[in-house]
Chimera marker file (.cmm) of the C-alpha trace (Angstrom):
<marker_set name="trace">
<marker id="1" x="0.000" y="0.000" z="0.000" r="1" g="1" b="0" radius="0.5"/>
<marker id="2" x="1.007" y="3.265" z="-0.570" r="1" g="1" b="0" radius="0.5"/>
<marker id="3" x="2.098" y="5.952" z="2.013" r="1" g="1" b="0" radius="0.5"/>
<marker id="4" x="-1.058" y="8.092" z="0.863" r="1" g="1" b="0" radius="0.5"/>
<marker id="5" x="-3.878" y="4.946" z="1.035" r="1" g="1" b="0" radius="0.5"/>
<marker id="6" x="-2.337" y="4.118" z="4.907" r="1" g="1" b="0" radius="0.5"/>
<marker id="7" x="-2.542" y="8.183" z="5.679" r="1" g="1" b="0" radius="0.5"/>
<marker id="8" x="-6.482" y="7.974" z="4.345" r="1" g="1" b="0" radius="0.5"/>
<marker id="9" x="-7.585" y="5.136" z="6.228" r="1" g="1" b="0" radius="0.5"/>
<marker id="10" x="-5.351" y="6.290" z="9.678" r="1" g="1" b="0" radius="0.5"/>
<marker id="11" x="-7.665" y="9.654" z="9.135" r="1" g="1" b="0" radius="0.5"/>
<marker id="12" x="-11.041" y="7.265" z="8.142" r="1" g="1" b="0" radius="0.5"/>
<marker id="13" x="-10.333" y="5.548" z="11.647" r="1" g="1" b="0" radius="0.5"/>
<marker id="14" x="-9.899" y="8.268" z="13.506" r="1" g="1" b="0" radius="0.5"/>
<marker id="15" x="-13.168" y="9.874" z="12.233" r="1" g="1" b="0" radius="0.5"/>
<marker id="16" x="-15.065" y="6.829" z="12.954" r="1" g="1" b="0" radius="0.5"/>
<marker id="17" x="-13.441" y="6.526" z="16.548" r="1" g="1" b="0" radius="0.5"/>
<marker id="18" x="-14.846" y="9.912" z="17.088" r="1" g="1" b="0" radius="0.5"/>
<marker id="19" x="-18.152" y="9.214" z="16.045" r="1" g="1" b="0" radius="0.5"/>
<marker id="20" x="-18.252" y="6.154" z="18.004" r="1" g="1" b="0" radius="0.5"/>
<marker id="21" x="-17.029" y="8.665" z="21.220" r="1" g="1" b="0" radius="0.5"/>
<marker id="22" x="-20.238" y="11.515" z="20.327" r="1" g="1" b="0" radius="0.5"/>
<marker id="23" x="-22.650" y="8.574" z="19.759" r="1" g="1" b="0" radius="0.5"/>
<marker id="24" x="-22.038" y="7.577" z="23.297" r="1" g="1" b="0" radius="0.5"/>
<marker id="25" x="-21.782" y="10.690" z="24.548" r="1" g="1" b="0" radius="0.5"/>
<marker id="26" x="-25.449" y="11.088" z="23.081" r="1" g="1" b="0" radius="0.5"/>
<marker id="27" x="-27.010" y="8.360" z="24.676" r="1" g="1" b="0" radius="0.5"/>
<marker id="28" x="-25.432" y="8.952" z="27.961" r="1" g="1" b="0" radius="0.5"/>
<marker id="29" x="-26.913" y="12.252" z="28.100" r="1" g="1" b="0" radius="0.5"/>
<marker id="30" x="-30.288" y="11.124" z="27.011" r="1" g="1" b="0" radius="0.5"/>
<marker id="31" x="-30.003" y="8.262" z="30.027" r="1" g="1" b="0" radius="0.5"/>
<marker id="32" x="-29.032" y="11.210" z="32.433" r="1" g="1" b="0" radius="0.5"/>
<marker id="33" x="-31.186" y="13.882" z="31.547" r="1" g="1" b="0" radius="0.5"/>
<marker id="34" x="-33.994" y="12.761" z="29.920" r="1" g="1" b="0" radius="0.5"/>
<marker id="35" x="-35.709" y="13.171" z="26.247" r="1" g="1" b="0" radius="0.5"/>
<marker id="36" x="-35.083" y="16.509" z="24.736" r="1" g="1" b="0" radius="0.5"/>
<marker id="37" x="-37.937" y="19.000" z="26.127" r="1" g="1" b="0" radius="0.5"/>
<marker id="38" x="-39.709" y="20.405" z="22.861" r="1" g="1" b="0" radius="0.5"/>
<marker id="39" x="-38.610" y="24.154" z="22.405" r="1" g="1" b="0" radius="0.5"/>
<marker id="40" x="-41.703" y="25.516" z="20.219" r="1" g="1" b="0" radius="0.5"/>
<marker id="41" x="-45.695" y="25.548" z="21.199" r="1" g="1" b="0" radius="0.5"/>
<marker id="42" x="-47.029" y="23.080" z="18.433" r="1" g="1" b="0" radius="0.5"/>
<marker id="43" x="-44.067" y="20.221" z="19.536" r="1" g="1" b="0" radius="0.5"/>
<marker id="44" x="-45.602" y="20.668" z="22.786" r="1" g="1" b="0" radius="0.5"/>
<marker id="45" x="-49.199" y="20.481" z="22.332" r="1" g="1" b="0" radius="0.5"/>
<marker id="46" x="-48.868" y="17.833" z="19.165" r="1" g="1" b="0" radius="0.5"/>
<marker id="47" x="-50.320" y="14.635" z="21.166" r="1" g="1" b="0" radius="0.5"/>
<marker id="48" x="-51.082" y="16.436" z="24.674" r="1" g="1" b="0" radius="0.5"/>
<marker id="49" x="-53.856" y="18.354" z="23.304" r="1" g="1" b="0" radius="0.5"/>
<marker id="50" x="-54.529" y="16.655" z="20.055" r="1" g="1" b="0" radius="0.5"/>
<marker id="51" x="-54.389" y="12.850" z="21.341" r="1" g="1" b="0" radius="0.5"/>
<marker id="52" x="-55.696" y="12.242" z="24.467" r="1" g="1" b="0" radius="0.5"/>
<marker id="53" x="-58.828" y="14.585" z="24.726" r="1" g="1" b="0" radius="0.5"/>
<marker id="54" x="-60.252" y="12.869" z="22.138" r="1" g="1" b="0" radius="0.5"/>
<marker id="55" x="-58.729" y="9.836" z="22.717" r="1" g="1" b="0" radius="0.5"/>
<marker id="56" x="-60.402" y="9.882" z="26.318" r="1" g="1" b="0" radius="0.5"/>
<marker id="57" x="-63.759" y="10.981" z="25.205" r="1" g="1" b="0" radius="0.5"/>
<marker id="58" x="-64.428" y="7.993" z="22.429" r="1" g="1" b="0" radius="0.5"/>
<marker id="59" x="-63.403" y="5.376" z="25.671" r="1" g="1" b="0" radius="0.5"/>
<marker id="60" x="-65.135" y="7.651" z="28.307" r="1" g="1" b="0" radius="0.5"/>
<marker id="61" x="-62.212" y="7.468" z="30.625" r="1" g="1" b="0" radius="0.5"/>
<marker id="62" x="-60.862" y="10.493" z="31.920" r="1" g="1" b="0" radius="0.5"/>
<marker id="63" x="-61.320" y="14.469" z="30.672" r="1" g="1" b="0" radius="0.5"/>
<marker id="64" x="-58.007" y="16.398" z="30.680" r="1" g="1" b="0" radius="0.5"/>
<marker id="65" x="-58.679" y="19.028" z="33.325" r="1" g="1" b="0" radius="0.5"/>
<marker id="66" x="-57.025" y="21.600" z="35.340" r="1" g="1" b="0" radius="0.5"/>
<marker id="67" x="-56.627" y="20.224" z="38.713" r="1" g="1" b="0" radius="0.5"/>
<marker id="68" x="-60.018" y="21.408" z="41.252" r="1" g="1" b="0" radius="0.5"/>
<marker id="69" x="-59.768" y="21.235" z="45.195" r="1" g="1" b="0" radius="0.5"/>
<marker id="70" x="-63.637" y="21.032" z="44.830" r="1" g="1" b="0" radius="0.5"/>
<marker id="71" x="-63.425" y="17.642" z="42.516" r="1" g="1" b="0" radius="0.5"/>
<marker id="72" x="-65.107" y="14.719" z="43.936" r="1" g="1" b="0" radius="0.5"/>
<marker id="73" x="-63.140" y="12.548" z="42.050" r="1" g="1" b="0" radius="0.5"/>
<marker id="74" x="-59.366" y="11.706" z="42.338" r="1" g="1" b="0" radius="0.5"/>
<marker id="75" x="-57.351" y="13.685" z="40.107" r="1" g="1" b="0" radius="0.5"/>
<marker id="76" x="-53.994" y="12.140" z="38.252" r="1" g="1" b="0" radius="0.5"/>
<marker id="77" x="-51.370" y="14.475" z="38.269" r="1" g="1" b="0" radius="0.5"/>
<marker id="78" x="-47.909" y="14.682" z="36.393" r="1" g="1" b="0" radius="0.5"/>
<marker id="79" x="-45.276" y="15.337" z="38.910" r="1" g="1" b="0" radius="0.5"/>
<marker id="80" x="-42.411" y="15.199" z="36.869" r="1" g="1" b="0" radius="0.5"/>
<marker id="81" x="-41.356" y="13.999" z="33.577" r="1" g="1" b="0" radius="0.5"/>
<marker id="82" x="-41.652" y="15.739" z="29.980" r="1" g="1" b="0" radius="0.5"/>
<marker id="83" x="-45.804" y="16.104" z="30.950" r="1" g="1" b="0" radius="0.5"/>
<marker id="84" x="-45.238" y="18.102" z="34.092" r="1" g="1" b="0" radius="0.5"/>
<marker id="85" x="-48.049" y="19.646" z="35.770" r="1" g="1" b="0" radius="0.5"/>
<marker id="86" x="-50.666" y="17.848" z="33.532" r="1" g="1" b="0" radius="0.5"/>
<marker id="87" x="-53.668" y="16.448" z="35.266" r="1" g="1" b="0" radius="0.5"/>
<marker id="88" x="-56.753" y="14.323" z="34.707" r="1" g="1" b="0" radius="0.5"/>
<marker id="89" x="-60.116" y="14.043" z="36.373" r="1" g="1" b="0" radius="0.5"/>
<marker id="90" x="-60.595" y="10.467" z="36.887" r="1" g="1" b="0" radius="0.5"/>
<marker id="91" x="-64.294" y="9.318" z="36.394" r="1" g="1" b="0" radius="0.5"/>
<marker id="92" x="-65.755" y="5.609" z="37.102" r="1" g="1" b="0" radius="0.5"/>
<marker id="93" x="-64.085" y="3.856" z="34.472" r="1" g="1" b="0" radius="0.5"/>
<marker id="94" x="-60.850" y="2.985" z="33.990" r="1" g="1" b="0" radius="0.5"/>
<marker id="95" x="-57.715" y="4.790" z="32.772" r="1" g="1" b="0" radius="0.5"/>
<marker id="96" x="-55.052" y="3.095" z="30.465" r="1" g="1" b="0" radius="0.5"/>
<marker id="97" x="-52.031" y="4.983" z="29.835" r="1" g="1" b="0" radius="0.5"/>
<marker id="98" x="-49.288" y="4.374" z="27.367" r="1" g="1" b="0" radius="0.5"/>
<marker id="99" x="-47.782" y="6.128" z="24.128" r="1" g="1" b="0" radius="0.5"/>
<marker id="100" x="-50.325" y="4.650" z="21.321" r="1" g="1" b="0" radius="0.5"/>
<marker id="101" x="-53.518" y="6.882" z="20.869" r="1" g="1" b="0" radius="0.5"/>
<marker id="102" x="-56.311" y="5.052" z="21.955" r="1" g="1" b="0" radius="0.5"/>
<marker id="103" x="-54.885" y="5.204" z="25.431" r="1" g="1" b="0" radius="0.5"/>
<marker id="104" x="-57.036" y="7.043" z="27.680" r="1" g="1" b="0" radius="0.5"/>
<marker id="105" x="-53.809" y="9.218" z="28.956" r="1" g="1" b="0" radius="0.5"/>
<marker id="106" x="-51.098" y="9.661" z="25.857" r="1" g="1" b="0" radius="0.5"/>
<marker id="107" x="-48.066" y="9.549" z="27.976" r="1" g="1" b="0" radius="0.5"/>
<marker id="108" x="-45.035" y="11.606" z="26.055" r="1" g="1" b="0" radius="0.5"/>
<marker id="109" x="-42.334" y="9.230" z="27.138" r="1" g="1" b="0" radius="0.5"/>
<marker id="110" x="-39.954" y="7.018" z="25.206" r="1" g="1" b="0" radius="0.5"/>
<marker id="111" x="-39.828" y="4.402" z="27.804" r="1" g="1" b="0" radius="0.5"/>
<marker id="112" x="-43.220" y="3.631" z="28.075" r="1" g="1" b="0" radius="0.5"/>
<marker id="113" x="-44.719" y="0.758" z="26.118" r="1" g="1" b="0" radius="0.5"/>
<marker id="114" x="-47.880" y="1.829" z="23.619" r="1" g="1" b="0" radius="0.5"/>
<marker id="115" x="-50.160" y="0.108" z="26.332" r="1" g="1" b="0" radius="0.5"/>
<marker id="116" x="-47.962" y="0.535" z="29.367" r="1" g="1" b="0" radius="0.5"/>
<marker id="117" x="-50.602" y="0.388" z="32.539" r="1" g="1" b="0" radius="0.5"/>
<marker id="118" x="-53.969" y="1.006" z="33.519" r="1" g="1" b="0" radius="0.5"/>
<marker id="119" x="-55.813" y="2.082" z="36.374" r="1" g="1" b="0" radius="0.5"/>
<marker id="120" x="-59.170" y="1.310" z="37.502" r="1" g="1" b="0" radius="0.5"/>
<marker id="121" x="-61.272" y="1.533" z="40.448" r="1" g="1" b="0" radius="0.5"/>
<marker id="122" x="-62.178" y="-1.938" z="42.472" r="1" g="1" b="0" radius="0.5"/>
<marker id="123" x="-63.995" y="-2.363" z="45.801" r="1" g="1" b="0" radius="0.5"/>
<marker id="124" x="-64.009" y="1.384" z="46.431" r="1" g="1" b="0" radius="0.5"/>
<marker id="125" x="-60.348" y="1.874" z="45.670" r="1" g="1" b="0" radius="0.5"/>
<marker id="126" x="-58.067" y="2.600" z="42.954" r="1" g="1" b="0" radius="0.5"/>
<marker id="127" x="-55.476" y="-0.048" z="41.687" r="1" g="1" b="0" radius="0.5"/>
<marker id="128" x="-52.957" y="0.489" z="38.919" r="1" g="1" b="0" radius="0.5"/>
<marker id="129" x="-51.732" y="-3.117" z="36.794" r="1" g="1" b="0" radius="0.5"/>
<marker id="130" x="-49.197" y="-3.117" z="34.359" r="1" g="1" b="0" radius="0.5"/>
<marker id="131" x="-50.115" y="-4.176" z="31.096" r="1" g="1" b="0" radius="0.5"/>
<marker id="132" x="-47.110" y="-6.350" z="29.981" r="1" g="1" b="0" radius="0.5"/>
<marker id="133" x="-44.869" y="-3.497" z="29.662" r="1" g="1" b="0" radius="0.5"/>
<marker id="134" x="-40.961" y="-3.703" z="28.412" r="1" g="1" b="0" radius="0.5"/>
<marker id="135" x="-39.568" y="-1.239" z="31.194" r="1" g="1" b="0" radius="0.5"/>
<marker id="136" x="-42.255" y="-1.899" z="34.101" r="1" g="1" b="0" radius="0.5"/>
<marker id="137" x="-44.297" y="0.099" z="35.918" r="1" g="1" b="0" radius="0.5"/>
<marker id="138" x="-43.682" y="1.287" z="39.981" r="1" g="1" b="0" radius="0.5"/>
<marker id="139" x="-45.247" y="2.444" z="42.534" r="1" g="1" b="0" radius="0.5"/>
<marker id="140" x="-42.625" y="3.816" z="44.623" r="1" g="1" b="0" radius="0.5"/>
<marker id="141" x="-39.425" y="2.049" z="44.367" r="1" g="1" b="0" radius="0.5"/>
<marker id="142" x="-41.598" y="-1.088" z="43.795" r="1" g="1" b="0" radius="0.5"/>
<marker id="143" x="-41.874" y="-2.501" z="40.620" r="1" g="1" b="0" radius="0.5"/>
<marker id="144" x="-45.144" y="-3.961" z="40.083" r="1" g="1" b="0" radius="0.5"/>
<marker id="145" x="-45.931" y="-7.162" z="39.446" r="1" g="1" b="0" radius="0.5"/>
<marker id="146" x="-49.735" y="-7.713" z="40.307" r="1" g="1" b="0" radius="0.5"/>
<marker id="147" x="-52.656" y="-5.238" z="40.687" r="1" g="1" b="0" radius="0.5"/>
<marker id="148" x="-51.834" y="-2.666" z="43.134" r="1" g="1" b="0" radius="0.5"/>
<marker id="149" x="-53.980" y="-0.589" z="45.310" r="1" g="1" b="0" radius="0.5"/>
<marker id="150" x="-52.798" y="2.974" z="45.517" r="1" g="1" b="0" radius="0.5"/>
<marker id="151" x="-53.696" y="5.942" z="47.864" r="1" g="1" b="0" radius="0.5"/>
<marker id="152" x="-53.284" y="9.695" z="47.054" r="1" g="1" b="0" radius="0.5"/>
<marker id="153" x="-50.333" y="10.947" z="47.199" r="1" g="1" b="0" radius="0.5"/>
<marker id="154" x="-48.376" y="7.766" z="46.286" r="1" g="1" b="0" radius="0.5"/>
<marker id="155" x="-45.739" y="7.938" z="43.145" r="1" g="1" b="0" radius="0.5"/>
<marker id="156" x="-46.608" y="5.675" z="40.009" r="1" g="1" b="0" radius="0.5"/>
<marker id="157" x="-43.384" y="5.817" z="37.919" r="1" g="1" b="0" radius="0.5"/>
<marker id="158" x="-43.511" y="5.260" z="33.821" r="1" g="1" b="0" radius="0.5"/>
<marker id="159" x="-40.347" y="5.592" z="32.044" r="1" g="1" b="0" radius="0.5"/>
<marker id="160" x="-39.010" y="8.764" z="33.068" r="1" g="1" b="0" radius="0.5"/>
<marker id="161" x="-42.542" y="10.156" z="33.839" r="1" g="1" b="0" radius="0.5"/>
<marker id="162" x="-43.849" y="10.397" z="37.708" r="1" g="1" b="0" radius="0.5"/>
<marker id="163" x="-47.520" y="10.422" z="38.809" r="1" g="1" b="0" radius="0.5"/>
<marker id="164" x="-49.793" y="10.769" z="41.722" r="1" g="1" b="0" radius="0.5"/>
<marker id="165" x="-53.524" y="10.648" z="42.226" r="1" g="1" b="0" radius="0.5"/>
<marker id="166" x="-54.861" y="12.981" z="44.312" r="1" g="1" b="0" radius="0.5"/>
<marker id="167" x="-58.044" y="13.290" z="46.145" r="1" g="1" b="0" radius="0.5"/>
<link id1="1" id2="2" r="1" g="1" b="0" radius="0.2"/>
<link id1="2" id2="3" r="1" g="1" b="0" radius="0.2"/>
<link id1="3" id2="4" r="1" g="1" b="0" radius="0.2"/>
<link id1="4" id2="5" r="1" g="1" b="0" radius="0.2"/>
<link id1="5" id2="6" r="1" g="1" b="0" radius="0.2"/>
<link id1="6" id2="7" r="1" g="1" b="0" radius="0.2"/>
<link id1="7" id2="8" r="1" g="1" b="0" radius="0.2"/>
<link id1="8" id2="9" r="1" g="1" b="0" radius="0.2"/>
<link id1="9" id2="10" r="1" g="1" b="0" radius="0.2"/>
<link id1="10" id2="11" r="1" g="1" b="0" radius="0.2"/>
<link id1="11" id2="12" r="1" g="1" b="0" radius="0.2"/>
<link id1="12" id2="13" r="1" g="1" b="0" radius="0.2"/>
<link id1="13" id2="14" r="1" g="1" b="0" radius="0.2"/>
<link id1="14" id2="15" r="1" g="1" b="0" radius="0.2"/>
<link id1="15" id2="16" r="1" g="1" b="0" radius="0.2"/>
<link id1="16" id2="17" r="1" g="1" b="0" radius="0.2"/>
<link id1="17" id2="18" r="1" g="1" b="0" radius="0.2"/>
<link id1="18" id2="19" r="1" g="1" b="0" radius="0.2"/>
<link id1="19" id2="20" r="1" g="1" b="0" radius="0.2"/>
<link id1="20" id2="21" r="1" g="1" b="0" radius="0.2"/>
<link id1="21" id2="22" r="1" g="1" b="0" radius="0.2"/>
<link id1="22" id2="23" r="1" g="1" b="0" radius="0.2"/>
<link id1="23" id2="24" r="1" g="1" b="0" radius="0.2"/>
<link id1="24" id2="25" r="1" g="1" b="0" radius="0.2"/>
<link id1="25" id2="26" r="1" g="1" b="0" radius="0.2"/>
<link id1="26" id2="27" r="1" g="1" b="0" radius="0.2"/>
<link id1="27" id2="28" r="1" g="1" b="0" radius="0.2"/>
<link id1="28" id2="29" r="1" g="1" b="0" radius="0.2"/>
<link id1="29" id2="30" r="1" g="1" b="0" radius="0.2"/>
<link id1="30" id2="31" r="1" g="1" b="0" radius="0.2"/>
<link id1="31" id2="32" r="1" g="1" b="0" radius="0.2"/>
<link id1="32" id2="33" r="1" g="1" b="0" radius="0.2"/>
<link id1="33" id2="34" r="1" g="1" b="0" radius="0.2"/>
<link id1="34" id2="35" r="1" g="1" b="0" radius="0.2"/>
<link id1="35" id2="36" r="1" g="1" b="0" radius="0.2"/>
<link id1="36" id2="37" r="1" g="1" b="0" radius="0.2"/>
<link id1="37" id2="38" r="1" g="1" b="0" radius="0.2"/>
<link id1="38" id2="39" r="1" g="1" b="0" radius="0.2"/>
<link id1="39" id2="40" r="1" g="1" b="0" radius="0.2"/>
<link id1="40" id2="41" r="1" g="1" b="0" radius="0.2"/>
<link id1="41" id2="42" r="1" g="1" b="0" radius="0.2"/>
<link id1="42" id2="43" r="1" g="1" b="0" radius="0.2"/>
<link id1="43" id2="44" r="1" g="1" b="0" radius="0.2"/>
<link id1="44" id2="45" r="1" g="1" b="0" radius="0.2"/>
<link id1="45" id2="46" r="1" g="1" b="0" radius="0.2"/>
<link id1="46" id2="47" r="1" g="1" b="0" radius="0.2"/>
<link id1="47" id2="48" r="1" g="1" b="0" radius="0.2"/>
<link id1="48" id2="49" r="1" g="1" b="0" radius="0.2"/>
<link id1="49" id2="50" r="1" g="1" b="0" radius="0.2"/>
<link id1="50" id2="51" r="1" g="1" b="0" radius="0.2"/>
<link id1="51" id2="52" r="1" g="1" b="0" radius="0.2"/>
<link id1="52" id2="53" r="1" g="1" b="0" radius="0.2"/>
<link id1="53" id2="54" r="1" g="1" b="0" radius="0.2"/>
<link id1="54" id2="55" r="1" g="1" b="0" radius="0.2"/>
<link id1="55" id2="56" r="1" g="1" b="0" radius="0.2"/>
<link id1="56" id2="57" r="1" g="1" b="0" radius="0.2"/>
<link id1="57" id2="58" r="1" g="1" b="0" radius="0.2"/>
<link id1="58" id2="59" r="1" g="1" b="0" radius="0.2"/>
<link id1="59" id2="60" r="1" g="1" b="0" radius="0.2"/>
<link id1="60" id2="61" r="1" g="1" b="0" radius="0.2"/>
<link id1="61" id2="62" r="1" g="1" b="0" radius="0.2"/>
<link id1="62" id2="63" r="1" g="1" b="0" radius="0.2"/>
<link id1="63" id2="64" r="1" g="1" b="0" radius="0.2"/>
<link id1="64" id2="65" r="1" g="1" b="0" radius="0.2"/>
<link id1="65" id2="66" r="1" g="1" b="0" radius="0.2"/>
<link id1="66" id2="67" r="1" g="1" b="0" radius="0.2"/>
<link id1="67" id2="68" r="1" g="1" b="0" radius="0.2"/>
<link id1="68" id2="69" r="1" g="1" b="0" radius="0.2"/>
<link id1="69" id2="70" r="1" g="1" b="0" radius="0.2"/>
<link id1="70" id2="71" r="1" g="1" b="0" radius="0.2"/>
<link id1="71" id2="72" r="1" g="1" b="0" radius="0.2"/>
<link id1="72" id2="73" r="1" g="1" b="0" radius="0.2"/>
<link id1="73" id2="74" r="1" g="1" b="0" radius="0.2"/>
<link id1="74" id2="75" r="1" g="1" b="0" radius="0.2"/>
<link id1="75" id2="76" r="1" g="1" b="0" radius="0.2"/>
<link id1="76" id2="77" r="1" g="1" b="0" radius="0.2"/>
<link id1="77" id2="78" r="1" g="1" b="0" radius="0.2"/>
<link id1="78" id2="79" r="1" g="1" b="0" radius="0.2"/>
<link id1="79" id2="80" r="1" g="1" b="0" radius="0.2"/>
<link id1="80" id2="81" r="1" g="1" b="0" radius="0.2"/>
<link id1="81" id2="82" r="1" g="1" b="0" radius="0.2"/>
<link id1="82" id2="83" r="1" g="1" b="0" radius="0.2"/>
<link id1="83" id2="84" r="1" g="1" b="0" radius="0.2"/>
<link id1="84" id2="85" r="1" g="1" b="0" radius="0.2"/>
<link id1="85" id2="86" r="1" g="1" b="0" radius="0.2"/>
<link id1="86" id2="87" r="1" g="1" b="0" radius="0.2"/>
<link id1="87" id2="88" r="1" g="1" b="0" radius="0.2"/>
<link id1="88" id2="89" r="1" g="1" b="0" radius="0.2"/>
<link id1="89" id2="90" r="1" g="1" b="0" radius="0.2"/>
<link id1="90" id2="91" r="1" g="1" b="0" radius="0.2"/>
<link id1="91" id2="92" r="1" g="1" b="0" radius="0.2"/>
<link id1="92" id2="93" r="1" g="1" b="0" radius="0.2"/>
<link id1="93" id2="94" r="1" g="1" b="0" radius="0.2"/>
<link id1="94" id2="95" r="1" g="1" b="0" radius="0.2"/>
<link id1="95" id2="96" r="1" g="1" b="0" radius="0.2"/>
<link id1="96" id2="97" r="1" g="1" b="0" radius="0.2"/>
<link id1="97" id2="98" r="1" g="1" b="0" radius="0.2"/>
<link id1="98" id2="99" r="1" g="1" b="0" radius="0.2"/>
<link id1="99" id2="100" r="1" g="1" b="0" radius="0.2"/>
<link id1="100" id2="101" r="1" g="1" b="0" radius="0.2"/>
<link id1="101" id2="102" r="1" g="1" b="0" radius="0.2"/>
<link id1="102" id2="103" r="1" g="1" b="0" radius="0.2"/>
<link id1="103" id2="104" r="1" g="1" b="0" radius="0.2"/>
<link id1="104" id2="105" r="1" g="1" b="0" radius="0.2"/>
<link id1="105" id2="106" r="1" g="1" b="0" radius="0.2"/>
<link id1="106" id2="107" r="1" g="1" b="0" radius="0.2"/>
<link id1="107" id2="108" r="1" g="1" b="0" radius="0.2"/>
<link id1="108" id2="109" r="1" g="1" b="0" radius="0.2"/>
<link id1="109" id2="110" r="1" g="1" b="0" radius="0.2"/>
<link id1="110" id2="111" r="1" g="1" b="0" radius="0.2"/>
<link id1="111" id2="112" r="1" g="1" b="0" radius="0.2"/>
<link id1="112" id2="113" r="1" g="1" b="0" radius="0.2"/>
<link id1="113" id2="114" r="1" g="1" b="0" radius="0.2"/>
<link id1="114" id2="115" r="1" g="1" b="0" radius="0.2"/>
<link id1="115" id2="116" r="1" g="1" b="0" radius="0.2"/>
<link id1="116" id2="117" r="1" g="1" b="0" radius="0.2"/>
<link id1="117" id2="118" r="1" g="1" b="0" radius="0.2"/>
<link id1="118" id2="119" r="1" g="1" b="0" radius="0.2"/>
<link id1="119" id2="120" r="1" g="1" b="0" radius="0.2"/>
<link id1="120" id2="121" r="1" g="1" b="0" radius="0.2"/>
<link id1="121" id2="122" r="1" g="1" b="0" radius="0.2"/>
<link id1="122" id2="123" r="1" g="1" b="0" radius="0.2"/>
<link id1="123" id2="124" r="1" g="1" b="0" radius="0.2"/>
<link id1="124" id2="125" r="1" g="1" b="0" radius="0.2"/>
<link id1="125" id2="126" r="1" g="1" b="0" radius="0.2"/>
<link id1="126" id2="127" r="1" g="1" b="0" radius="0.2"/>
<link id1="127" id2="128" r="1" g="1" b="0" radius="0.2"/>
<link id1="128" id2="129" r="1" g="1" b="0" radius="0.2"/>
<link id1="129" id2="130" r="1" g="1" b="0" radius="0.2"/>
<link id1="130" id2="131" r="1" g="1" b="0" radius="0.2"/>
<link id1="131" id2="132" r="1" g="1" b="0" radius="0.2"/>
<link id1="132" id2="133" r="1" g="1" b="0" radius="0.2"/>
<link id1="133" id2="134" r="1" g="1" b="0" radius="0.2"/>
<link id1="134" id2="135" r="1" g="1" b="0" radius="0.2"/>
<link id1="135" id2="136" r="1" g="1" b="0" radius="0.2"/>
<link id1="136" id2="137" r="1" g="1" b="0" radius="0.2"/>
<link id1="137" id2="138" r="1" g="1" b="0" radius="0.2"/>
<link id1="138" id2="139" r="1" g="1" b="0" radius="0.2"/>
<link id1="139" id2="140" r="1" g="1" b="0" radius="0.2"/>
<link id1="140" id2="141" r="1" g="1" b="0" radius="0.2"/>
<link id1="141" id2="142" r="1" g="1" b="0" radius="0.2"/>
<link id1="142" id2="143" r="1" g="1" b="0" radius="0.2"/>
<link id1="143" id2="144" r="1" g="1" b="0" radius="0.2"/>
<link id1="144" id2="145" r="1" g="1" b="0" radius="0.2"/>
<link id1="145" id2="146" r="1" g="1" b="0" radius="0.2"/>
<link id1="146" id2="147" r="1" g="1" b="0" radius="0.2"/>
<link id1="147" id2="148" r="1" g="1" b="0" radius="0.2"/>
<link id1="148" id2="149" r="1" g="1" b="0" radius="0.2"/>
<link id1="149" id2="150" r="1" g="1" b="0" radius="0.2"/>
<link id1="150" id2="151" r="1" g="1" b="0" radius="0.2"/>
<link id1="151" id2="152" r="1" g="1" b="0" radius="0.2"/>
<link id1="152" id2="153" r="1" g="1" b="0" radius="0.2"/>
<link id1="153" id2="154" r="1" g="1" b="0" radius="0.2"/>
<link id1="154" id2="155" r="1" g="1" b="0" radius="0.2"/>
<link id1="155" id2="156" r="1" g="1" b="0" radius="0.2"/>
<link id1="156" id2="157" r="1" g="1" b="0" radius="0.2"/>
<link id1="157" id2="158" r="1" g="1" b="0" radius="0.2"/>
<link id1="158" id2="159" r="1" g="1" b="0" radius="0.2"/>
<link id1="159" id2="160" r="1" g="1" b="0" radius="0.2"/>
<link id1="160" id2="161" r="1" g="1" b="0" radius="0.2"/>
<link id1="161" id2="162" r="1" g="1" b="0" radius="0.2"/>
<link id1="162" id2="163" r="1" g="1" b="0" radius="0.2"/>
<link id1="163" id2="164" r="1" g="1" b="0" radius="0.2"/>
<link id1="164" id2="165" r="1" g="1" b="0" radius="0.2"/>
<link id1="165" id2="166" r="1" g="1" b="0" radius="0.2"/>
<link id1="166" id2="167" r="1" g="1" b="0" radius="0.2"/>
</marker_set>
């Protein structure tokens, strides 16, 4: 080989190398930190507002509202995660949350499954079940692995998304 065809592929390797150093760099950040947060209006309300209002109303699951003191019904609220102060009046049925549309909450989270978990009430309490999910679904540090009853003020954890009912 010639001194100029060694001198090419010394420079291909090196680029590669690099590339190999940002792509981890990328997903290390993305493990650390989270999912980019949208920087524009439209990214933000594209599937918040679009998705899961009517997406609730055709199963008759849960309205998107602003959270009430005054609500006689329990109230799911987004503590943290890309969703972040978004809430939902729970009614009598139940709730299934996960990234596909027809879920009655359209959670904005790449580590949730399309039909992640649901929550329904049973015997006068509420109970959240995973539904087969890749990356689980916990209540507290518990990951579940059966029905679960849950009390206000107790944190269900999807993906990098954390919620709480509350009374």
């Amino acid at each position: 080989m010639s001194e100029f065809t060694v001198t090419v592929l010394r420079f291909a390797l090196f680029a590669l190398l690099w590339l190999f150093v940002f792509l981890i760099a990328g997903v290390l950040r993305q493990d650390l930190f989270g999912p980019r947060v949208a920087r524009n209006r439209r990214d933000r309300r594209r599937g918040r507002a679009a998705a899961e209002a009517p997406a609730a109303a055709a199963h008759g699951a849960a309205q998107p509202q602003q959270q009430s003191a005054f609500s006689s019904s329990p109230t799911l609220v987004v503590t943290s995660g890309r969703q972040s102060g978004f809430s939902l009046l729970m009614s009598a049925g139940q709730l299934t949350i996960g990234r596909a549309d027809d879920s009655g909450f359209v959670i904005e989270d790449d580590f949730a499954s399309s039909h992640h978990a649901r929550i329904y009430p049973q015997a006068g309490a509420w109970v959240v079940e995973d539904a087969g999910s890749t990356n689980g679904t916990y209540v507290g540090s518990t990951r579940l692995t059966q029905p679960t009853r849950i009390e206000p003020g107790m944190p269900i954890t999807i993906g990098h998304t954390t919620m709480e009912l509350r009374a």
